[in-house]
N, C-alpha and C positions, 0 to 999 in steps of 0.2 A: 798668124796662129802659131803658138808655141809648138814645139817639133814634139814634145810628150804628147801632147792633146794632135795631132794631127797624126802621129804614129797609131795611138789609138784608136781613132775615127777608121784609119785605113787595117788595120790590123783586125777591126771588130767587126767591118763591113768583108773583108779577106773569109774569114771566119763564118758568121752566118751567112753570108749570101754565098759565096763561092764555094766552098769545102761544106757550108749547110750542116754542120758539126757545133754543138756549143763549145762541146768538151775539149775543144783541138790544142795542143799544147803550140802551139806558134809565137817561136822564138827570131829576133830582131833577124839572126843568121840563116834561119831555115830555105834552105835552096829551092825556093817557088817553082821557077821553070824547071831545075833540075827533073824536081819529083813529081811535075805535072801539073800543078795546079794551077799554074800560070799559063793557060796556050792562048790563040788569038783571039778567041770569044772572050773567054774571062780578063784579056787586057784589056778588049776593048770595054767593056761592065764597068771596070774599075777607072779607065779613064771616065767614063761617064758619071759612076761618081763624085772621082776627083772635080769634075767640074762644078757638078750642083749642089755638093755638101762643102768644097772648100772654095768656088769660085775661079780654079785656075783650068785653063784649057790644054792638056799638054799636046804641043806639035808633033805630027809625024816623024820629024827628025827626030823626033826625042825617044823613037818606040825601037829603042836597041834592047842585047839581051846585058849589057851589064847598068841598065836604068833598073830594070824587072826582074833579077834578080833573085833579090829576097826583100824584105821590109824595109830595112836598111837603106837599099839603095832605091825604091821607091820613093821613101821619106823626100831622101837627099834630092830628089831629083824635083818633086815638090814645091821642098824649101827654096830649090835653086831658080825655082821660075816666078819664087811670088816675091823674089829679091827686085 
């Protein structure tokens, strides 16, 4: 899956599922965990996405805070396991 189209999937599912906001201005940089919208329930939602909208399963090892982040390094981290 191309990283636009995969940004997007996760960015849009971020978006209405998580924050439940259409309107939400959520930029590639915006500090997830920082500003909360990232804690351990909502990682784990979004791994559960990741795996049945894109097929990748990500490991435990992989459940750090600079993977989850922000978008960005969501994506990247992704990208990095469907290599």
């Amino acid at each position: 899956m191309e990283t636009e189209i995969l940004q997007n999937k996760i960015q849009t599912y971020i978006v209405n599922d998580l924050l439940q906001s259409a309107n939400s201005d959520l930029k590639p940089d915006t500090p997830l965990l920082e500003w909360g919208v990232l804690n351990s329930m909502n990682i784990a939602k979004l791994m559960v996405f990741v795996r049945e909208e894109v097929g990748i399963t990500i490991p435990p090892s992989a459940i750090t805070g600079k993977h989850f982040k922000d978008l960005s390094s969501i994506v990247a981290l992704v990208r990095s396991l469907q290599a």
